[in-house]
C-alpha positions as protocol buffer text, in pm:
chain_id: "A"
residue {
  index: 1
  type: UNK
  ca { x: -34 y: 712 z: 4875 }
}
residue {
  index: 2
  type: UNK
  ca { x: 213 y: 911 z: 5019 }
}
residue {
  index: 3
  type: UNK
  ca { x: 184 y: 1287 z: 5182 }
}
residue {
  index: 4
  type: UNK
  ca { x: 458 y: 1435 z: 4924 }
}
residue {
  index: 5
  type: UNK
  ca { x: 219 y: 1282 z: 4653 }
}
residue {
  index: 6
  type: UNK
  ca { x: -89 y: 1444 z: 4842 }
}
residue {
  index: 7
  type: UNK
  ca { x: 59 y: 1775 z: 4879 }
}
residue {
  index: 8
  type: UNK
  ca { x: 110 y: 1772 z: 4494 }
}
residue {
  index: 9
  type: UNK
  ca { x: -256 y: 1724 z: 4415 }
}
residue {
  index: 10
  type: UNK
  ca { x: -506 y: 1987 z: 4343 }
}
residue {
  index: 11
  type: UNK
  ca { x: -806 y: 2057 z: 4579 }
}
residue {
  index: 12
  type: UNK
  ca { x: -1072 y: 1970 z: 4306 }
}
residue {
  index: 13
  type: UNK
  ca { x: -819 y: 1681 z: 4283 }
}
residue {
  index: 14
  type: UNK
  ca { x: -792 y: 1599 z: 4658 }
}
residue {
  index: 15
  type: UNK
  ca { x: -1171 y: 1560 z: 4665 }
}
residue {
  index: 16
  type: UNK
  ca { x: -1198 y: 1347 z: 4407 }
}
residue {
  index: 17
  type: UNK
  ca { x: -962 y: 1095 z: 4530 }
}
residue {
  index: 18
  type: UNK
  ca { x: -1128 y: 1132 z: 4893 }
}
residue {
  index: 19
  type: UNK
  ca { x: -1470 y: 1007 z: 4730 }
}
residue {
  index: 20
  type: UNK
  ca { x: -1282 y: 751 z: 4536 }
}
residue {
  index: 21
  type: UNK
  ca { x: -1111 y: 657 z: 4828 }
}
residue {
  index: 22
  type: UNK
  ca { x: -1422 y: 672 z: 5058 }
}
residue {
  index: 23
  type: UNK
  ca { x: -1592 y: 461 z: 4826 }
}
residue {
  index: 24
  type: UNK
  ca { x: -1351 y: 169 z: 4809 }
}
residue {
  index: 25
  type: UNK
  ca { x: -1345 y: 180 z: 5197 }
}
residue {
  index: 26
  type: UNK
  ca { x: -1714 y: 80 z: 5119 }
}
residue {
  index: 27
  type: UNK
  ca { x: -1619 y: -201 z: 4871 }
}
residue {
  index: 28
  type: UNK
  ca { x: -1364 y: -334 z: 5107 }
}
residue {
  index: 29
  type: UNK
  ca { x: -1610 y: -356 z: 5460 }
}
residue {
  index: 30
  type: UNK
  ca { x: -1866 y: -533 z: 5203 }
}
residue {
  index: 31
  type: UNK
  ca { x: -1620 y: -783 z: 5089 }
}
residue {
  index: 32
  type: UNK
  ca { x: -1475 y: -849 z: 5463 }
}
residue {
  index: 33
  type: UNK
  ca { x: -1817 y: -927 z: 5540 }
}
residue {
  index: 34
  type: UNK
  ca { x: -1910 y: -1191 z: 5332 }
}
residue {
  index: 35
  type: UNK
  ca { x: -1529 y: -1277 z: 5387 }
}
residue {
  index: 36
  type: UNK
  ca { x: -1427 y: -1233 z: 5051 }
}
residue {
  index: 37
  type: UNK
  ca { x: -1134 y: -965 z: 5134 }
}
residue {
  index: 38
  type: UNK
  ca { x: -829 y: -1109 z: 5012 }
}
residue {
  index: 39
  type: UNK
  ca { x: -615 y: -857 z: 5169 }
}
residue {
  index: 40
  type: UNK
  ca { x: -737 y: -740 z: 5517 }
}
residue {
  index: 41
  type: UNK
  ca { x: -457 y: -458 z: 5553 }
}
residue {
  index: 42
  type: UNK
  ca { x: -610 y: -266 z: 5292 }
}
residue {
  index: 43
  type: UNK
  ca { x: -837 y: -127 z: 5505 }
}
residue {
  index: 44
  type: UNK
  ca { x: -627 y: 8 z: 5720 }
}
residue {
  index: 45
  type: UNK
  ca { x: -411 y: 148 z: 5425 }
}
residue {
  index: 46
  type: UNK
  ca { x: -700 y: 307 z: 5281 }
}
residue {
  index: 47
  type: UNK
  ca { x: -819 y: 457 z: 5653 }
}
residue {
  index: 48
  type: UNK
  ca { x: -486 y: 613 z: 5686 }
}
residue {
  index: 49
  type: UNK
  ca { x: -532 y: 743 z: 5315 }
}
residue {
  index: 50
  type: UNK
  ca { x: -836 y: 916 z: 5367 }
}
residue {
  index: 51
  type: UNK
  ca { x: -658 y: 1078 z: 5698 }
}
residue {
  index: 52
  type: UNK
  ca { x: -372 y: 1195 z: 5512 }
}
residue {
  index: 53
  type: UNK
  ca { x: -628 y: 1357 z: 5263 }
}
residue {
  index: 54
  type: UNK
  ca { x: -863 y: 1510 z: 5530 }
}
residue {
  index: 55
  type: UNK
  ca { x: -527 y: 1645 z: 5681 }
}
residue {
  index: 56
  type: UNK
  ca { x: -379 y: 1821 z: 5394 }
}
residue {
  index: 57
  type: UNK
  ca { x: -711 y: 1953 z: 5322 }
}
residue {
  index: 58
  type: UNK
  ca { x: -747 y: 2102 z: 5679 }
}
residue {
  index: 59
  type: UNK
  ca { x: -364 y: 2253 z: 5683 }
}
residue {
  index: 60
  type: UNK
  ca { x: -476 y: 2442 z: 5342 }
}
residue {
  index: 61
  type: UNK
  ca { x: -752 y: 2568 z: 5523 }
}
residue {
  index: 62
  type: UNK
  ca { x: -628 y: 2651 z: 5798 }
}
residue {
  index: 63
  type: UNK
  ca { x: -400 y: 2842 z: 5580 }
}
residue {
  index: 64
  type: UNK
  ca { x: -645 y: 3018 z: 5360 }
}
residue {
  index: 65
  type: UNK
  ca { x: -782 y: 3134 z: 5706 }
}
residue {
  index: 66
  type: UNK
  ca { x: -499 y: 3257 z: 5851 }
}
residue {
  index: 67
  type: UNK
  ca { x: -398 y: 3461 z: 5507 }
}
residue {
  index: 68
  type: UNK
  ca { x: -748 y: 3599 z: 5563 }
}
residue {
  index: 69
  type: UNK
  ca { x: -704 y: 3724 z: 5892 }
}
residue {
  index: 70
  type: UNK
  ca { x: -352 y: 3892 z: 5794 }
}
residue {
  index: 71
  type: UNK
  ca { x: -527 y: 4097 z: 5494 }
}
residue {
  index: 72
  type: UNK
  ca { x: -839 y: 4234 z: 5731 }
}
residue {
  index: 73
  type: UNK
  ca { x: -588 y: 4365 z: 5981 }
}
């Protein structure tokens, strides 16, 4: 998944796809355990996917904050 496509998502949406994504992290340590992971880069593609969310989340809040602070002053 790509930022652009990140940045396009809703927030309810955003946390969706973090659980989703969160959860298939899950699936794919189970299945390189019993060494049944056909593809081993996908968890690395999936680490950096849940960054990418936890980022964009962040920056919005970060921005919600800082529109906060402007309207108190």
């Amino acid at each position: 998944m790509k930022i652009q496509e990140i940045r396009e998502l809703s927030d309810e949406e955003l946390h969706a796809e973090l659980e989703r994504l969160r959860r298939h992290l899950f699936d794919l340590r189970a299945q390189a355990v019993t060494e049944k992971l056909e593809d081993p880069s996908m968890l690395k593609k999936t680490r950096r996917d849940i960054a990418r969310i936890l980022t964009v989340l962040r920056e919005y809040e970060m921005a919600a904050g800082a529109l906060g602070e402007r309207k108190e002053t």
